[in-house]
C-alpha positions in Angstrom: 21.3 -354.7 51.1 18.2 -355.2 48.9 18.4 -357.5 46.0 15.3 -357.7 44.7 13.9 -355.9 41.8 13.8 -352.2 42.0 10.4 -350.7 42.6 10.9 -347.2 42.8 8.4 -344.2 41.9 11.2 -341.7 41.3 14.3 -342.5 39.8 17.7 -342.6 42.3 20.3 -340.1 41.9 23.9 -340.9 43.2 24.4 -338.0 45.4 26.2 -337.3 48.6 24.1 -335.0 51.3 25.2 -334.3 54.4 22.4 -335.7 56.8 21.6 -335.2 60.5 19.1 -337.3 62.3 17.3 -338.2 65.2 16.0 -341.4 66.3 12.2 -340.6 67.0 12.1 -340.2 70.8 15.7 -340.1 71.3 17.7 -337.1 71.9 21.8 -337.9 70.4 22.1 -336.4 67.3 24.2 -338.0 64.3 25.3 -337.2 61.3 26.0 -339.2 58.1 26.4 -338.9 54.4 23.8 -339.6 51.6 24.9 -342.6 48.8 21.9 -342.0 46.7 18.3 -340.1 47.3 15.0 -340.3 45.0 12.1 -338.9 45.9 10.5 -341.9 48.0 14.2 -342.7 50.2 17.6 -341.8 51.1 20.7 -344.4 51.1 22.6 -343.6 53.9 26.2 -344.4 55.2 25.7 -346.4 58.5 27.7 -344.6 61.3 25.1 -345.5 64.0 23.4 -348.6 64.9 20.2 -348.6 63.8 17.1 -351.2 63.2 14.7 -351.5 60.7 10.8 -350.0 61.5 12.7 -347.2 63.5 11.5 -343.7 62.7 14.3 -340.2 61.8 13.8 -337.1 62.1 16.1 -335.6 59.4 17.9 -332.6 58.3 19.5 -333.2 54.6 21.9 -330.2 53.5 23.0 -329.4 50.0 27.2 -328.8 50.1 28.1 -325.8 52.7 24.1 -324.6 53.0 23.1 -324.1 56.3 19.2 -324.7 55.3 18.2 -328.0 54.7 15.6 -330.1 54.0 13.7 -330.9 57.1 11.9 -334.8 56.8 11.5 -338.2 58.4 12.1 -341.6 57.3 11.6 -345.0 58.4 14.5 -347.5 58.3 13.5 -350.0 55.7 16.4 -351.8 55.4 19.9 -352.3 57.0 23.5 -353.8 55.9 26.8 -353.4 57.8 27.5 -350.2 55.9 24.7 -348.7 54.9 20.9 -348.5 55.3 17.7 -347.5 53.7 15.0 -344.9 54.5 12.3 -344.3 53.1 10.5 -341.2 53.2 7.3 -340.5 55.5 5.0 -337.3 54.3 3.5 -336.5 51.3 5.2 -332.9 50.4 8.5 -335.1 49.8 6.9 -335.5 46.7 8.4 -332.2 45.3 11.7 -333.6 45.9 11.0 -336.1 44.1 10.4 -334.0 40.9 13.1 -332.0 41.5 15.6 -335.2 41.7 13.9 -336.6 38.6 14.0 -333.1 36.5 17.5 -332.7 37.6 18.5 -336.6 36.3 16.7 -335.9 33.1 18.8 -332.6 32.6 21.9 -334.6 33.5 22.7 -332.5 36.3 25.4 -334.4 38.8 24.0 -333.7 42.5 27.2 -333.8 45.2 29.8 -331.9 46.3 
């Protein structure tokens, strides 16, 4: 995992998402769980080998919802349990204002 200083636009929220993604160009789904999420990344549980510079396709869904948050990522960084994605397309930035209004407001975000 990352060590070094934090340099993050949004702040991170501790909140667990279920997650379904899609290596770019694959075709096996997966699914995973969310350890944090800001408006620039996800945390995710590693369930599935992955590599760093790889591109998801995502699906992020708050508790039971069956709509989600379609998005893609590319895998930053990568630990034995977890790894980090960061966020590819500019109207993710909304999320982002959403995660930080809903920190401000001290609203806890999981299920």
């Amino acid at each position: 995992m990352y060590k070094g200083r934090d340099r993050r636009v949004f702040e991170r929220v501790q909140a667990r998402f279920t997650v379904r993604c899609m290596i770019e160009g694959g075709k096996v789904e997966f699914c995973t769980v969310t350890k944090s999420i800001s408006g620039s990344g996800v945390s995710i549980v590693l369930l599935k080998k992955i590599a760093p510079g790889e591109i998801l396709d995502m699906e992020i869904f708050s508790g039971d919802s069956k709509v989600g948050l379609r998005c893609r990522g590319q895998v930053v960084w990568v630990s034995d349990s977890e790894a980090g994605i960061q966020f590819i397309g500019s109207d993710l930035m909304y999320l982002g204002k959403l995660i930080n209004d809903l920190s401000e407001r001290e609203v806890k975000i999981s299920f």
